[in-house]
N, C-alpha and C positions, 0 to 999 in steps of 0.2 A: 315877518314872513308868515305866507299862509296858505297849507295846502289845502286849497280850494277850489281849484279848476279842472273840468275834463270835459275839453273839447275836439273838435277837430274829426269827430267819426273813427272808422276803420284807417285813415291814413292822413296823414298832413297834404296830401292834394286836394283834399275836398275845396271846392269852389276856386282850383287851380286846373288849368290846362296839364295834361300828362306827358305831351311834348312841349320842350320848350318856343315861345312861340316872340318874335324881335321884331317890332314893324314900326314905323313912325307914324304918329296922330300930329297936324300941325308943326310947334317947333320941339313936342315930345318926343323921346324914343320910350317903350315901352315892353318890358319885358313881362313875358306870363308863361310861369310855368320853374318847371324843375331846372336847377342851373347843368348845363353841360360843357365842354369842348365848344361844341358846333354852337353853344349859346354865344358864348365869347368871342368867336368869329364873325356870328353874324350882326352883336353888339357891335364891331369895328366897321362892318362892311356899312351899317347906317349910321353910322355917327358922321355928321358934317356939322359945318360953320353955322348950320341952321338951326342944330340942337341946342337946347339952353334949359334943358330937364328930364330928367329921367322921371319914370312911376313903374315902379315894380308890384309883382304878385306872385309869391314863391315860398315853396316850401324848404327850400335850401339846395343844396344838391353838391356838383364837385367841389370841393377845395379849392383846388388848385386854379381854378374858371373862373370860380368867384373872388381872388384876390386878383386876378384877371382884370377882370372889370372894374373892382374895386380901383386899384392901380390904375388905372385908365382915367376913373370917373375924378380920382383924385389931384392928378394930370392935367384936367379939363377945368375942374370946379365948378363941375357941375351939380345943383341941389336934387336930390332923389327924395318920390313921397312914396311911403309905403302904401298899399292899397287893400284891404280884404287880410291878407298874409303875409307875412314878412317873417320866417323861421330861421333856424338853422345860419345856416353860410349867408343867406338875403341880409338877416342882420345884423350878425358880426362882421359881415365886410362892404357888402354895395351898399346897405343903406347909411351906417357907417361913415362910410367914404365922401359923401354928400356935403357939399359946400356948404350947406343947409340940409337938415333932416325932416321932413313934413310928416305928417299921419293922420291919414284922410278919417274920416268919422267911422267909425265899429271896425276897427282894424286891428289887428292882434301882431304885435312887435316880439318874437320870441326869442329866446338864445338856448343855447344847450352848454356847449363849450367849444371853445376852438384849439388850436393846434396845440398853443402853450402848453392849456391845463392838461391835455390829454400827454402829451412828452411829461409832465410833473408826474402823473399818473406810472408811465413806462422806468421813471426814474426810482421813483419808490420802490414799485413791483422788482429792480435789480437787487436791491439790497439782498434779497429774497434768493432770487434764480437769477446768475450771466446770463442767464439765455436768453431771458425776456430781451429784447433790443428794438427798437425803432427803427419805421422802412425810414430810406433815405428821404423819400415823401413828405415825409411827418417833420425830420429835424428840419427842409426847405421851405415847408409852409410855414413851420414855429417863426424862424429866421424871419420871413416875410409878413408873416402878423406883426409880428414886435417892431417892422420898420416902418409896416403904417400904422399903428399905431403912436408910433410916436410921432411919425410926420402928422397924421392928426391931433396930435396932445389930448390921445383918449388915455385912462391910463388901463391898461390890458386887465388889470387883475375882477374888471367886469366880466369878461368871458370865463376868469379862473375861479367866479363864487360858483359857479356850475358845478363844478367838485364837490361841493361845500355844502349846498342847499337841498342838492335834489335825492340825497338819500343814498349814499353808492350801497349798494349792496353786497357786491364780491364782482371778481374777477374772471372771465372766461381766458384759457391760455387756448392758444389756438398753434400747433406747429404747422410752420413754415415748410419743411420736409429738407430743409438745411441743415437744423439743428439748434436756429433760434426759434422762440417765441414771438407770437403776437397777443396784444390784449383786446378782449375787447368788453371794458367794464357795463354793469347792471347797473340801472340806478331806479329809485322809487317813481322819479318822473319825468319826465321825455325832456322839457325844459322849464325855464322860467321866464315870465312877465315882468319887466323892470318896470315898477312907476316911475312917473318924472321924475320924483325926488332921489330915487336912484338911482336914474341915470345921469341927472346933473352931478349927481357926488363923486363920480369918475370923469367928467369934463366931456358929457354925452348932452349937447342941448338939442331940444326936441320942440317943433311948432308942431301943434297941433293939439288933439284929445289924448292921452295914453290914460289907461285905468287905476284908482285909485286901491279897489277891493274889489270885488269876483263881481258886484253885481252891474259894475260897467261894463262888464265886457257880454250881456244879455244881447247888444245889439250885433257884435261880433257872433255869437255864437251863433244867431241866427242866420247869419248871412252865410256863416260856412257849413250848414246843412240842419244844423241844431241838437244833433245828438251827443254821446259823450262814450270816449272810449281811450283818450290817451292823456294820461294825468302832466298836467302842468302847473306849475308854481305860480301865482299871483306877488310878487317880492314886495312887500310895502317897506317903508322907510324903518322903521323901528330896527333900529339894531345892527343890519345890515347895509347901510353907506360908510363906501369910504375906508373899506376893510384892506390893510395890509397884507404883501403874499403870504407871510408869517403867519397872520389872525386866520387865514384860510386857510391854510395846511394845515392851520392845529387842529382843524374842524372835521378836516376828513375823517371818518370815522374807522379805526383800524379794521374792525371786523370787516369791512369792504375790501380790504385787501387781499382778503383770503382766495381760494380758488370755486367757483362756483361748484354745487351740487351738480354732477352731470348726473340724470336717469338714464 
């Protein structure tokens, strides 16, 4: 593992459309942009007998839309190529989801974490304060990660090294005005870049180019503006495949659990 990347500009839309944008090329559907509601909609409204591939470009976006799709593409088996971006929710769940996973040349495949690790997080934080508790949102998505995940035979605890690698730093409590808490954790960096050899170690196979060390990803970072302003993890194999939820939890580092410094 090695922190070594910062790309992507002021925002993970750089060389993404800012409205989500669903049309068909040939026998592609093609999504570009941040995932929504109305993304997921208008994913169903073009999907016919004539589709036989998705190519996405995306910075992530709702939850709940992209297991949406996910679910769908998964239904279909359908193969998805990631394209320029693939962050966030794009690929822990649609590209994910994909009969087949492609990744076009200078493409950057990120994760941060998904629903699991973030409830592992809400779970801890109780120990602490009852009040900390999860929206109903959070425990429907976990539920729906873990069932495609397994209908995919990925095994989850990819999305939970996220915890684990990127540095947590402490915990913002944020009241509900109920009387519960919400969390919403700091971490050193936004996400991480699995190489091959990592993501085959959790039963994630990948055609395509994905990056070995920082300086593969030159053509990527060019293509998404070229600047550098949001730290991301480059994950090489050493040490980190294949890690149990156990060996990940032990890793979280306690001082992260604490409450952030507010000014």
């Amino acid at each position: 593992m090695n922190i070594v990347l910062r790309i992507f500009g002021a925002s993970l839309l750089v060389g993404c459309s800012t409205e989500p944008n669903v049309y068909v090329s040939g026998d592609t559907l093609i999504i570009d942009g941040e995932i929504s509601k109305q993304t997921y909609e208008d994913f169903v409204s073009h999907l016919n007998a004539e589709i036989v591939a998705i190519r996405i470009t995306s910075p992530g976006g709702d939850a709940s839309a992209s297991l949406d799709i996910a679910e769908k593409i998964h239904e279909e088996a359908l193969p998805v190529t990631a394209d320029l971006l693939c962050a966030s929710s794009c690929a822990s769940y649609i590209w994910m989801a994909g009969s087949k996973r492609f990744v076009r040349p200078d493409t950057v495949v990120a994760l941060h974490h998904g629903s699991s690790p973030f409830l592992t997080l809400y779970e801890r934080a109780r120990r602490e304060d009852q009040n900390v508790t999860p929206s109903q949102e959070l425990i429907t998505n976990a539920s729906r990660e873990r069932a495609l995940y397994d209908a995919l035979g990925i095994d989850i605890n990819i999305l939970r090294l996220g915890n684990a690698v990127r540095g947590l730093r402490c915990l913002h409590y944020r009241n509900r005005g109920d009387g519960t808490l919400a969390l919403q954790p700091e971490f050193d960096a936004a996400g991480y870049i699995p190489t091959r050899e990592v993501f085959s170690s959790y039963g994630v196979e990948v055609e395509g180019d994905l990056p070995k060390h920082e300086g593969d990803l030159s053509g990527a970072v060019e293509r998404l503006g070229g600047n550098s302003a949001i730290p991301f993890l480059v994950m090489t194999v050493e040490g980190d495949e294949g890690l149990s939820q156990e060996q990940i939890d032990s890793r979280i580092p306690e001082g992260g659990l604490r409450a952030c410094d507010v000014s």
